[in-house]
N, C-alpha and C positions, 0 to 999 in steps of 0.2 A: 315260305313266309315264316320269318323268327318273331313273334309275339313277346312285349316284354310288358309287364305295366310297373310303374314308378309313380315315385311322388314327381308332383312337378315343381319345376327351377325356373327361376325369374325367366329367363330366357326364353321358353316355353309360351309365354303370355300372349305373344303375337298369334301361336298357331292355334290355342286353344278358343283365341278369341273368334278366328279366322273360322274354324269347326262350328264353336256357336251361333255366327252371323251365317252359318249355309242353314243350321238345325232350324234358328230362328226362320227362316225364307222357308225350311220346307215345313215347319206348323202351320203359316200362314197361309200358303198354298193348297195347305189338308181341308181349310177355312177353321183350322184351331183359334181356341183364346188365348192358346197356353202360350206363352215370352212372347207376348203383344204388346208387354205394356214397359217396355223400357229394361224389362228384367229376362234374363241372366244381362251385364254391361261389362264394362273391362273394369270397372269397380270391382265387385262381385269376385270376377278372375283375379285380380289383383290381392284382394283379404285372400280368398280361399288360398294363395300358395301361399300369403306371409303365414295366416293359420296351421301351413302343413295339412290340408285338408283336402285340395287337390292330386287330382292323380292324371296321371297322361296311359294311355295305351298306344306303342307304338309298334312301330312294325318295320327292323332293321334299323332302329332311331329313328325314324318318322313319326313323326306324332300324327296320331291317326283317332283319336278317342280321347275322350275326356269325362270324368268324371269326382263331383265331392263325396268324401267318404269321412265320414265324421263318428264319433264313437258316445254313445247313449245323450246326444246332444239333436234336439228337436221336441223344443218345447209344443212343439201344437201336436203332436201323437199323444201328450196324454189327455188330452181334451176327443180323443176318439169318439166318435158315434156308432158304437161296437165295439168289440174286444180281444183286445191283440192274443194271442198264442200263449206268450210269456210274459213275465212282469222283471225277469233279469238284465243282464248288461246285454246291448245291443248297438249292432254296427247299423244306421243310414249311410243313405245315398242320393245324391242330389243331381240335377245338373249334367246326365247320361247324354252325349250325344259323338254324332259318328263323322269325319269327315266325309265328304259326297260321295267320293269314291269308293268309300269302304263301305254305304249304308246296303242293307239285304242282305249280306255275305255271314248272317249270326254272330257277326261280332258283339254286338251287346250281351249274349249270352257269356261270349269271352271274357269281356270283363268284369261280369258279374261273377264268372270263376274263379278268377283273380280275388274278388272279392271275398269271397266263403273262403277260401284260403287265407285271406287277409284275418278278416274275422277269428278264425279258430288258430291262426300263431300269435291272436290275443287274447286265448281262450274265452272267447265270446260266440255262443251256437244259435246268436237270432241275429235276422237280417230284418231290416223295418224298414219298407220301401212306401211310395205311393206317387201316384198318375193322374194326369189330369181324366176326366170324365169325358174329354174328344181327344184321345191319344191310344185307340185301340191296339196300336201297331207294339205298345209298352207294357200294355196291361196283355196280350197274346204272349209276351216274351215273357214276364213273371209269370203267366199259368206254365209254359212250357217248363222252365225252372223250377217249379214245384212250389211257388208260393202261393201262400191261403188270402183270397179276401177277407178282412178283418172288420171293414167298416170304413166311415169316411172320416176324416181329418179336413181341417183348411187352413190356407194358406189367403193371407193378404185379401179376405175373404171369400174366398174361390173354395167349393169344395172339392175333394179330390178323393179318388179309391184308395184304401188302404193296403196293402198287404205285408205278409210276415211268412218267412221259411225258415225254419227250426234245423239249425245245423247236425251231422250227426259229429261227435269227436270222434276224426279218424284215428286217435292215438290209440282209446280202446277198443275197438273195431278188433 
């Protein structure tokens, strides 16, 4: 398997939407709240790649993953209930999910690699994630990754776990 992640291209919108509607069936199935309520939409997929904010994980050009990746933009993290790591520039991530076939296989962890990577060729060493509160399968994948719970934040009124992993820069290593 050739793993590649990219920004994604118009073109893209069909699959990522396709990705979404299986993640959305397998929340609901969990008996999650989480993208029950009309959100992530092909709206949503649509701004995120005009924004450049979208990203695809594929695998031999198969789009297989998707994810937003946005840079010190999430305004409801500063309203935390607790306290992030750092107060610097920092990469978010939105919108994490797997096609059917590829979910179990730790690819999320893949693309969060892709991400720390991302982050520090922007010389940026904090990552600001957060999960819903019935999404343990997410918040298992952030502890395994090394990220700190911080506290809670919310969303659209929902609150949600916070976490934060402090990059190291591999340049001076």
């Amino acid at each position: 398997m050739s793993y590649d992640f990219r920004r994604a291209a118009a073109a893209d919108a069909p699959a990522i939407w396709t990705i979404l509607q299986s993640a959305i069936a397998r929340r609901k199935g969990d008996g999650s709240k989480q993208w029950q309520d009309g959100y992530p939409n092909p709206a949503v997929v649509q701004s995120d790649i005009e924004k450049g904010i979208g990203y695809v994980l594929t695998d031999n050009d198969i789009v297989i993953g998707y994810a937003a990746v946005l840079i010190n933009d999430e305004p409801s993290y500063a309203a935390i209930e607790g306290e992030w790591l750092t107060n610097a520039d920092f990469v978010v991530v939105h919108r994490v999910a797997l096609s059917d076939a590829y979910v179990g296989k730790g690819l999320a962890g893949v693309i969060f690699r892709f991400i720390e990577d991302f982050a520090r060729s922007h010389a940026i060493y904090s990552i600001k994630v957060d999960a819903n509160f019935d999404n343990p399968a997410m918040m298992r994948t952030f502890e395994k990754l090394g990220y700190v719970y911080c506290g809670e934040v919310y969303f659209r009124s929902s609150p949600r776990r916070a976490y934060e992993k402090i990059l190291r820069n591999e340049e001076s290593v």
